[in-house]
C-alpha positions as CSV (number, residue, x, y, z in Angstrom):
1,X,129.0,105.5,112.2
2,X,125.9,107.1,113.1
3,X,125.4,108.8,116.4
4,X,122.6,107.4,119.0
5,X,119.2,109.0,119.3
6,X,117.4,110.2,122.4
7,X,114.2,111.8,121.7
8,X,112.4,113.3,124.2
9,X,108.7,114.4,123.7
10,X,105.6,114.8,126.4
11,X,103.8,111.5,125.0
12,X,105.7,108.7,124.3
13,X,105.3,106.3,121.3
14,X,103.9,103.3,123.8
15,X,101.6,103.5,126.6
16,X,102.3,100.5,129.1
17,X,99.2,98.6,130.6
18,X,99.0,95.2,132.5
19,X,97.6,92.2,130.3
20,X,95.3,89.3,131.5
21,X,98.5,87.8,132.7
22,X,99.8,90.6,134.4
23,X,102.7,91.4,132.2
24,X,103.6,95.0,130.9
25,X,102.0,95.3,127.7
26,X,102.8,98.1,124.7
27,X,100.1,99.9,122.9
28,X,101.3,102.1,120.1
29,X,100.3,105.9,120.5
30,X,98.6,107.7,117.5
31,X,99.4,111.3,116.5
32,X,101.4,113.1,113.9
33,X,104.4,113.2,115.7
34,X,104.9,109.7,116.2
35,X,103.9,109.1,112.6
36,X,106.6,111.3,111.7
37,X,109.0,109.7,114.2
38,X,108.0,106.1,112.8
39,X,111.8,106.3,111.5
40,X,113.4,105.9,114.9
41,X,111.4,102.6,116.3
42,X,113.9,99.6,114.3
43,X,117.1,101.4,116.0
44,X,118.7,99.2,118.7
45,X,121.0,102.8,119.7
46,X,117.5,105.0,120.2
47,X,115.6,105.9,123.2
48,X,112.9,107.6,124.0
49,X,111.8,109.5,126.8
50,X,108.2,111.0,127.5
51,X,106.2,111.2,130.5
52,X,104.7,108.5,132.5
53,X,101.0,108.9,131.1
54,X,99.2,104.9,132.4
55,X,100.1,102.9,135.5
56,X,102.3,101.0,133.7
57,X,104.4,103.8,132.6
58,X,104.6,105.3,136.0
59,X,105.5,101.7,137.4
60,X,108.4,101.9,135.0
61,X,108.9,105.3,136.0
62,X,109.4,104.8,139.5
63,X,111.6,102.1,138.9
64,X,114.2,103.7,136.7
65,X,113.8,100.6,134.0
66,X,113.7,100.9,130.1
67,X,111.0,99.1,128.6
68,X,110.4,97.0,125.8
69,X,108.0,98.0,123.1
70,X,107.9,95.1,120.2
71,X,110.7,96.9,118.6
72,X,114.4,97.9,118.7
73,X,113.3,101.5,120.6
74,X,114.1,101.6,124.3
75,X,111.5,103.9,126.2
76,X,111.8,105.3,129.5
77,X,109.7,107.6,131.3
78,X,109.1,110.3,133.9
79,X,107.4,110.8,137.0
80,X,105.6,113.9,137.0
81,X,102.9,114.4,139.8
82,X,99.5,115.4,138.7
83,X,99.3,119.1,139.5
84,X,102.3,119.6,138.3
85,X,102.1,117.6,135.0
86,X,98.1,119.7,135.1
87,X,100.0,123.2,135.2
88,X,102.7,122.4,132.3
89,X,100.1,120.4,130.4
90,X,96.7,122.2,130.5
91,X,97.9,125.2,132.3
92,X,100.9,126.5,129.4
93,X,101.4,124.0,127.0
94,X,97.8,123.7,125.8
95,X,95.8,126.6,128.0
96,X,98.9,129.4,126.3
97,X,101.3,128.0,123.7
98,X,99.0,126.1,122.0
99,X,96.0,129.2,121.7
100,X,99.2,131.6,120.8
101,X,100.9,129.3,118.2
102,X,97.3,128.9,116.4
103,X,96.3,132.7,116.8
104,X,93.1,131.2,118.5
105,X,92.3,134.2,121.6
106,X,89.4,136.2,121.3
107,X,91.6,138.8,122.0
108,X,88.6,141.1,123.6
109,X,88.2,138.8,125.9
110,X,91.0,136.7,126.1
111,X,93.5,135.8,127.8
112,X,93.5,137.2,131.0
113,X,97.1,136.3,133.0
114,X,97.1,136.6,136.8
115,X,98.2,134.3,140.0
116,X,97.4,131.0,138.2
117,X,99.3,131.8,135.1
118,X,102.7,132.3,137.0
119,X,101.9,128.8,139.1
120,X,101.2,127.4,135.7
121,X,104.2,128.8,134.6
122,X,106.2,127.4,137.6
123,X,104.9,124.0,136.8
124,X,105.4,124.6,133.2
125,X,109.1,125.1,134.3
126,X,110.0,122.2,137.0
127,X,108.5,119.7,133.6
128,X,110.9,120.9,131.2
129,X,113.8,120.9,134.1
130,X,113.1,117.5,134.8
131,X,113.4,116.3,130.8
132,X,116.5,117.8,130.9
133,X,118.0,116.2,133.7
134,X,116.7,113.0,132.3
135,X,118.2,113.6,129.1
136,X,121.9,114.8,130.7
137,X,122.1,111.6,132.8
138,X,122.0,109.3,130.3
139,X,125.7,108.5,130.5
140,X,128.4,108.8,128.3
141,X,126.9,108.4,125.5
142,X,127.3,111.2,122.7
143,X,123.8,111.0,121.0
144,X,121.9,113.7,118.9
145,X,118.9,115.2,121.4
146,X,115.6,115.4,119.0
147,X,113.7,117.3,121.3
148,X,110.3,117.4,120.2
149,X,107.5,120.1,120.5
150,X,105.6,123.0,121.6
151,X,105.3,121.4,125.3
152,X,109.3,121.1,125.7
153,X,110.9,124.9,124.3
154,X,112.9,125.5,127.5
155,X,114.7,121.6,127.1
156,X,117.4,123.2,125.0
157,X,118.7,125.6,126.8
158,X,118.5,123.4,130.3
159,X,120.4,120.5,128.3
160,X,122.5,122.8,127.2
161,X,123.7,124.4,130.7
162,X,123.8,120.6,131.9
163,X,125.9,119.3,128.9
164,X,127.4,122.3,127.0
165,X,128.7,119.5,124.4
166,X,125.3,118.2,123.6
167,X,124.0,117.9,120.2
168,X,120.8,119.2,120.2
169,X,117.6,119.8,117.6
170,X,114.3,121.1,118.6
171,X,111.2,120.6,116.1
172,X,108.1,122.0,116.0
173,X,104.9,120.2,115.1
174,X,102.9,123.2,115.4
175,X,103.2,126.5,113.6
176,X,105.3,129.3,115.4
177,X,102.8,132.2,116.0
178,X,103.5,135.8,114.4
179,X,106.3,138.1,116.8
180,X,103.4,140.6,117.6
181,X,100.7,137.7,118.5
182,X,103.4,136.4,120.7
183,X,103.5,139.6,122.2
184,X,100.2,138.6,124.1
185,X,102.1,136.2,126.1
186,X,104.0,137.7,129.9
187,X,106.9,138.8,128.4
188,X,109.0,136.4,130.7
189,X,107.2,133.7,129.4
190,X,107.7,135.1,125.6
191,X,111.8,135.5,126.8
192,X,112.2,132.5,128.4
193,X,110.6,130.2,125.2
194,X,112.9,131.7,122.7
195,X,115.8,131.5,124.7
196,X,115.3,128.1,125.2
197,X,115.0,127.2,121.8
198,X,117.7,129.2,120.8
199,X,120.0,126.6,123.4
200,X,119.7,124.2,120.3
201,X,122.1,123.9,117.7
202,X,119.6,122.9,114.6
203,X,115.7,124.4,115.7
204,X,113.1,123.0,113.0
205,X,109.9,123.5,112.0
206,X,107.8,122.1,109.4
207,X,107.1,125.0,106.6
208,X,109.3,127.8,105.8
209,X,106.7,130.7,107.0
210,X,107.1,129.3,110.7
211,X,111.1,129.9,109.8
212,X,110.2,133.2,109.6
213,X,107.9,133.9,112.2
214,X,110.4,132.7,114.9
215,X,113.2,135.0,113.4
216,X,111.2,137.6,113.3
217,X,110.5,137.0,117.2
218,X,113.6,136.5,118.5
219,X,114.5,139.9,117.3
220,X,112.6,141.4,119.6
221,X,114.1,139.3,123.2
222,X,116.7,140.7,125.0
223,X,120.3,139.0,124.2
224,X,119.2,137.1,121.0
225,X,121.0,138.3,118.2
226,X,119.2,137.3,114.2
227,X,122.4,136.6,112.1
228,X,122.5,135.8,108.2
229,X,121.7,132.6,107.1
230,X,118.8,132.0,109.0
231,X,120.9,131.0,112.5
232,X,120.2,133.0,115.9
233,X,123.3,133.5,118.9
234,X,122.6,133.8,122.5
235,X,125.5,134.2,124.7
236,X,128.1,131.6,122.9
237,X,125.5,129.6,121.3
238,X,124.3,130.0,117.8
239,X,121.3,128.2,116.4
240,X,120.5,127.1,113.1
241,X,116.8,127.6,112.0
242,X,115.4,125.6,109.0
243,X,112.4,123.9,107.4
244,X,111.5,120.0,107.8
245,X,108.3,119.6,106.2
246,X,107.4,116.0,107.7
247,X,106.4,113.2,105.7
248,X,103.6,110.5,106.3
249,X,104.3,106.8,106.1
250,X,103.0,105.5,102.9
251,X,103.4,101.7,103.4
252,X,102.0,101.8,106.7
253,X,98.8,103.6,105.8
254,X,98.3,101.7,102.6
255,X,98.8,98.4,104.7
256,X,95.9,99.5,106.9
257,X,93.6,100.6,104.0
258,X,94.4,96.5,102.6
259,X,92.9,95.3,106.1
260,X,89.8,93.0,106.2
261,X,88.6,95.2,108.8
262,X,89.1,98.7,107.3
263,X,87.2,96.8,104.1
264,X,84.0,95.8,106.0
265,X,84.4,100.1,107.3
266,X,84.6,100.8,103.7
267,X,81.2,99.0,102.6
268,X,79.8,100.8,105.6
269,X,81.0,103.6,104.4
270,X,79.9,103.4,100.8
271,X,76.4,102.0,101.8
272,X,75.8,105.3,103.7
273,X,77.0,107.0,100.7
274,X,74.8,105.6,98.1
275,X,75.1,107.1,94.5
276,X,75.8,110.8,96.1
277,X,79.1,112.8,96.3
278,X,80.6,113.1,99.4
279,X,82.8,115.7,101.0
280,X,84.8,114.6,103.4
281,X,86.8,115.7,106.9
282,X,89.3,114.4,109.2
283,X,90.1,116.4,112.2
284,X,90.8,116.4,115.7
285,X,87.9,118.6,117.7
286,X,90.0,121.3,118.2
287,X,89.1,125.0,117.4
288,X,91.9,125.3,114.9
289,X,90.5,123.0,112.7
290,X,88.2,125.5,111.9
291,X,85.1,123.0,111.6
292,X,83.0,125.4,112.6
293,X,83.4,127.5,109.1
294,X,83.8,124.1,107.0
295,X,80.2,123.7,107.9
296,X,79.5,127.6,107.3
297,X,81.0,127.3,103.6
298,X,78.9,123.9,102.8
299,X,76.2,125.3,104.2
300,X,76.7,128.4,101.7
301,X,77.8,126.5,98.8
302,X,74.2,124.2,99.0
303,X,72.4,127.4,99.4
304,X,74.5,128.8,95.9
305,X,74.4,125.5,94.5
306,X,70.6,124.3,94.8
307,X,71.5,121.6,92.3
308,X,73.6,119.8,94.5
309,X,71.0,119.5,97.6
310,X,70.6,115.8,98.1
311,X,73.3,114.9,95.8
312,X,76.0,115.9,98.3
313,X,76.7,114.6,101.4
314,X,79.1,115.9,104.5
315,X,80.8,113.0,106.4
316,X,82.5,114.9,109.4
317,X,84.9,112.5,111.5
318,X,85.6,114.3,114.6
319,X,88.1,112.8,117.6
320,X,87.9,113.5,121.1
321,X,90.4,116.3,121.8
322,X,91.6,118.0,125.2
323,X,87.8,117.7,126.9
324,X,89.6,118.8,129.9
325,X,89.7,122.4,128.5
326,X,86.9,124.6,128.8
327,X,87.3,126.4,125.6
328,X,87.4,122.5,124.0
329,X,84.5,121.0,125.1
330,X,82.1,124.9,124.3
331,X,84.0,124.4,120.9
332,X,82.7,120.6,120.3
333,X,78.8,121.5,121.4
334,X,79.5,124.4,119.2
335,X,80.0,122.3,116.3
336,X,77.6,119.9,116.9
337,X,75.0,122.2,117.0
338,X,75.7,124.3,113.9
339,X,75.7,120.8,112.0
340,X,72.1,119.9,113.5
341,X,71.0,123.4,112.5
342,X,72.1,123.0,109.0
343,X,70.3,119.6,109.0
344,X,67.0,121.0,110.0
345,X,67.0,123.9,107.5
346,X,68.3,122.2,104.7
347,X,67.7,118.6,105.1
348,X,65.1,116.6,103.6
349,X,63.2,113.4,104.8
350,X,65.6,111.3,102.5
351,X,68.8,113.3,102.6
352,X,70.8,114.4,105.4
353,X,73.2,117.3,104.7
354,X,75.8,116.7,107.4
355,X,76.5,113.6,109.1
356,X,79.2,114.1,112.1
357,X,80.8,110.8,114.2
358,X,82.5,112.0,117.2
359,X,84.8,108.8,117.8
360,X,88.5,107.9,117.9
361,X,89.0,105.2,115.1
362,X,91.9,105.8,112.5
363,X,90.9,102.5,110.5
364,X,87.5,103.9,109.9
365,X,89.0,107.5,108.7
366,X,91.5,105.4,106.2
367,X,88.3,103.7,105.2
368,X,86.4,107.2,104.4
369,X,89.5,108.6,102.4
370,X,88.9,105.7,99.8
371,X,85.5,107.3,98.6
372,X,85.5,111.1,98.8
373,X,85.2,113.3,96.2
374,X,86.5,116.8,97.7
375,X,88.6,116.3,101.1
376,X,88.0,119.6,102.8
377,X,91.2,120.5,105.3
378,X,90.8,124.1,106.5
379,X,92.8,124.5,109.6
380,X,92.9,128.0,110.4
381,X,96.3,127.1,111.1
382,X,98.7,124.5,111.2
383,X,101.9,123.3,111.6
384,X,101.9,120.7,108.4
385,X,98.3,118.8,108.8
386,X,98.6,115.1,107.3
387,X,95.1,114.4,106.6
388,X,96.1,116.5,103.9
389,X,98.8,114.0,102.9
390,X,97.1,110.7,103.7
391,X,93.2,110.9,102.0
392,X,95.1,111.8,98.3
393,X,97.6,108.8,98.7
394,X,94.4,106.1,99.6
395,X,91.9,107.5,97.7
396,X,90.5,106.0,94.5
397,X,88.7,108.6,93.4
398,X,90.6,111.0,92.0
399,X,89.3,113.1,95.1
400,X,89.8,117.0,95.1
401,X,91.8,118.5,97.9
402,X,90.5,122.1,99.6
403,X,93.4,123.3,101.5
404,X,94.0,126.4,103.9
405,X,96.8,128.0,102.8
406,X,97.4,128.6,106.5
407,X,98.6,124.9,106.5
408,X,102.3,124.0,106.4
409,X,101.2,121.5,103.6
410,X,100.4,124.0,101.2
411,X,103.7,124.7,100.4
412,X,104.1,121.1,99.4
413,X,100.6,121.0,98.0
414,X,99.4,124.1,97.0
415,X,100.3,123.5,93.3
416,X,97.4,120.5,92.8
417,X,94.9,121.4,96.1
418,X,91.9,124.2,95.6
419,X,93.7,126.7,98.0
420,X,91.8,128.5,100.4
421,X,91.6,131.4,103.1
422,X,90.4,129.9,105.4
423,X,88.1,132.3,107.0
424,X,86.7,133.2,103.6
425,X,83.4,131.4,103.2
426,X,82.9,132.6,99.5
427,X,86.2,131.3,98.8
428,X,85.5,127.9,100.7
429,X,82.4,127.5,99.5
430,X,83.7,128.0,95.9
431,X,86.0,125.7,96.3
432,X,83.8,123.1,97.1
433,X,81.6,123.5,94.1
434,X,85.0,123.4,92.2
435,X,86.3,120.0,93.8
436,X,82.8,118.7,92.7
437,X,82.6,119.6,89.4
438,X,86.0,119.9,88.5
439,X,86.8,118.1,84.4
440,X,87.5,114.2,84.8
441,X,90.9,115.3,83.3
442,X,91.7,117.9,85.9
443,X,90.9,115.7,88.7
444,X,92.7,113.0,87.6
445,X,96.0,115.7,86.7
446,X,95.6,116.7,90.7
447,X,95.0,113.7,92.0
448,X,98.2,112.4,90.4
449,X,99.9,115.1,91.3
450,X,98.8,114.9,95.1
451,X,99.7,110.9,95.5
452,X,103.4,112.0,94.0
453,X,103.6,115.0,96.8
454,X,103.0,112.1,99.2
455,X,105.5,109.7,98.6
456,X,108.6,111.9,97.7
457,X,109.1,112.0,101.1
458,X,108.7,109.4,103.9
459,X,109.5,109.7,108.2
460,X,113.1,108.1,108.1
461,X,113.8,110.9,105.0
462,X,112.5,113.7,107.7
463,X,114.7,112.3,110.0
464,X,117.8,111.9,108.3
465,X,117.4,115.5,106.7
466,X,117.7,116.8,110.4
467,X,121.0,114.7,111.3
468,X,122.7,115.8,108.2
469,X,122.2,119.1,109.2
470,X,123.0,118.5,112.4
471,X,126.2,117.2,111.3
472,X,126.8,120.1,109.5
473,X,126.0,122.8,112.3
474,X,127.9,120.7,114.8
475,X,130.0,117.4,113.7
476,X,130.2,114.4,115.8
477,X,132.8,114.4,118.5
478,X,135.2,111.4,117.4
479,X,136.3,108.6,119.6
480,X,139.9,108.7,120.4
């Protein structure tokens, strides 16, 4: 028999709002993490805990109640007060672990830790404390924990002190940062985060050079010891650390591409097109996207490539990310006005170079992945990426892919993208001209190749890769 689930993450996979009629209503999250997660909604013996992000959520917060979602998964939530959730969210999880794991810091100039930093820190702290009580007083129920993310590193060890019996897997959506980059962080801070990872039995992340970028840190903490096999001990715990490349969910995406709705996107899409190629991105506006430099290599490879000026065009889809931050929102003008630069320099009265929509609309970006022809994803880092994933599997094109090899998918699919340093702009920009005039027969070999990278692997497989070796590191307790 199966053991329960409890996952635990900082967003949950519903948001609760009141309807018309006044009733609780779900609304599914979006995100990479709940796509991978996807696996977990149809079991009646999961739950899922995340913090209490609308009214509704806090309402079901404050009264202690599970809520229903349209599925089998039981959600719960906590109550985390503003400032508080304001340090652990923007203060460490996104102002510090998120910069560090991405290698973003102008180091020059950057970061500078002081007073706030170690209130941040505080708050950073009390959040993950208060996941791990919620997680210890579930009962007596002996589930696998599938602690989730860069927000939550200190759960482990917490859970652990509360229930030393717990079974417990960490996974990381994001990369892990290199041991001397994490060096930048207090070293307290640094200590504390790989301790509490190393309270896990199974810690995962999504491509083996994060594997080794962890190891590699822990070395250098105080009471970790790095042991053969890729495991890591800390006091009487040991820690298995392995790769879970995630997977995307094929059936639901293609179900969204069939809509009525994403078709009328797709003539919208295609009219703006016309009879010109068109390179495409998907991205979050987040400065380890790296859009900034996507725009820099197209705008090299038109100025190489003279042909292909107005027989090219750059749709740039671009969400809403983290405006709260400083650093985000310079980022975001940044961006937009390198693209209207480009424009005005290289434009013409009847052709456009770049066009960039700012907006938060998944069904549109399915729409746009049916008519590139070269897909540029050039994180400068990234835990997996699944644009990469999704434009190959509904595109009908026999698109080209131009991937950073700084992206956990390239070790999946390196073999049939246009690989990429991705701070290269000769290498970007040839790369592009390559996707575009790449051989009918060598886009159609790659394309192929691509769209069966995709769907070897699907969310309930991710998940199931995890509990076997869970069951390995640590068996199930049996029931007398």
């Amino acid at each position: 028999m199966e053991s329960p689930l409890v996952v635990a993450s900082n967003r949950g996979p519903f948001n609760f709002d009141r309807g018309r009629d006044g009733k609780l209503a779900a609304r599914r999250g979006s995100g990479g993490l709940v796509t991978a997660l996807s696996g977990v909604f149809e079991r009646d013996d999961a739950i899922w805990i995340s913090a209490a992000m609308t009214d509704g959520d806090r309402e079901a917060a404050a009264r202690g109640r599970s809520m229903k979602s349209g599925t089998a998964l039981k959600t719960r939530f906590i109550l985390i007060e503003p400032d508080r959730y304001d340090g652990y969210y923007n203060g460490v999880a996104n102002g510090m672990l998120w910069f560090a794991h991405h290698f973003l810091w102008d180091i020059a100039r950057s970061p500078t830790f002081g007073d706030a930093t170690e209130k941040a820190w505080d708050d950073f702290v009390e959040v993950n404390r208060a996941f791990a009580i919620a997680l210890a007083e579930l009962g007596d129920i002996q589930p696998v924990y599938l602690v989730q993310d860069y927000q939550l590193p200190l759960v482990p060890g917490m859970l652990r002190e509360l229930r030393p019996d717990a079974r417990i897997v960490h996974f990381s959506h994001t990369p892990f940062t290199g041991a001397t980059y994490l060096r930048v962080l207090p070293a307290p801070v640094r200590d504390a985060i790989l301790k509490g990872l190393a309270g896990a039995d199974l810690i995962g992340f999504q491509a083996r050079a994060w594997v080794e970028n962890f190891l590699l840190s822990a070395r250098g903490v105080a009471g970790i010891r790095v042991l053969r096999g890729g495991r890591v001990s800390y006091g009487d715990q040991i820690a298995v650390v392995r790769a879970f490349p995630v997977a995307i969910d094929a059936r639901a995406i293609r179900d969204t591409a069939a809509e009525p709705e994403t078709g009328q996107m797709r003539g919208e899409v295609r009219a703006w097109k016309g009879n010109e190629a068109m390179l495409l991105r998907v991205d979050r506006l987040d400065p380890s996207k790296n859009i900034l430099r996507g725009f820099l290599a197209y705008e090299l490879f038109l100025q190489r490539n003279p042909s292909w000026r107005g027989g090219v065009k750059f749709l740039a889809l671009s969400t809403p990310s983290r405006e709260e931050l400083p650093a985000y929102r310079t980022y975001a003008e940044d961006c937009l006005t390198e693209a209207a630069r480009i424009n005005a320099e290289l434009g013409e009265e009847d052709w456009i170079p770049i066009t960039v929509r700012v907006q938060e609309d998944y069904r549109y970006a399915v729409a746009a992945y049916d008519l590139y022809d070269v897909l540029l994803v050039n994180p400068t880092y990234d835990g997996m990426n699944l644009v990469a994933m999704e434009g190959p599997l509904v595109n009908r094109r026999r698109g080209a892919l131009v991937l950073s090899r700084n992206a956990g998918a390239f070790a999946r699919l390196g073999r049939q993208a246009l690989g990429v340093n991705p701070f290269d702009l000769n290498e970007t920009a040839a790369a592009i001209r390559d996707g575009l005039e790449m051989s009918p027969e060598e886009r159609t070999r790659r394309a192929r190749g691509l769209q069966r990278s995709a769907l070897a692997h699907s969310p309930s497989g991710w998940i199931a890769a995890q509990l076997r070796a869970m069951d390995e590191v640590r068996p199930p307790r049996r029931s007398r």
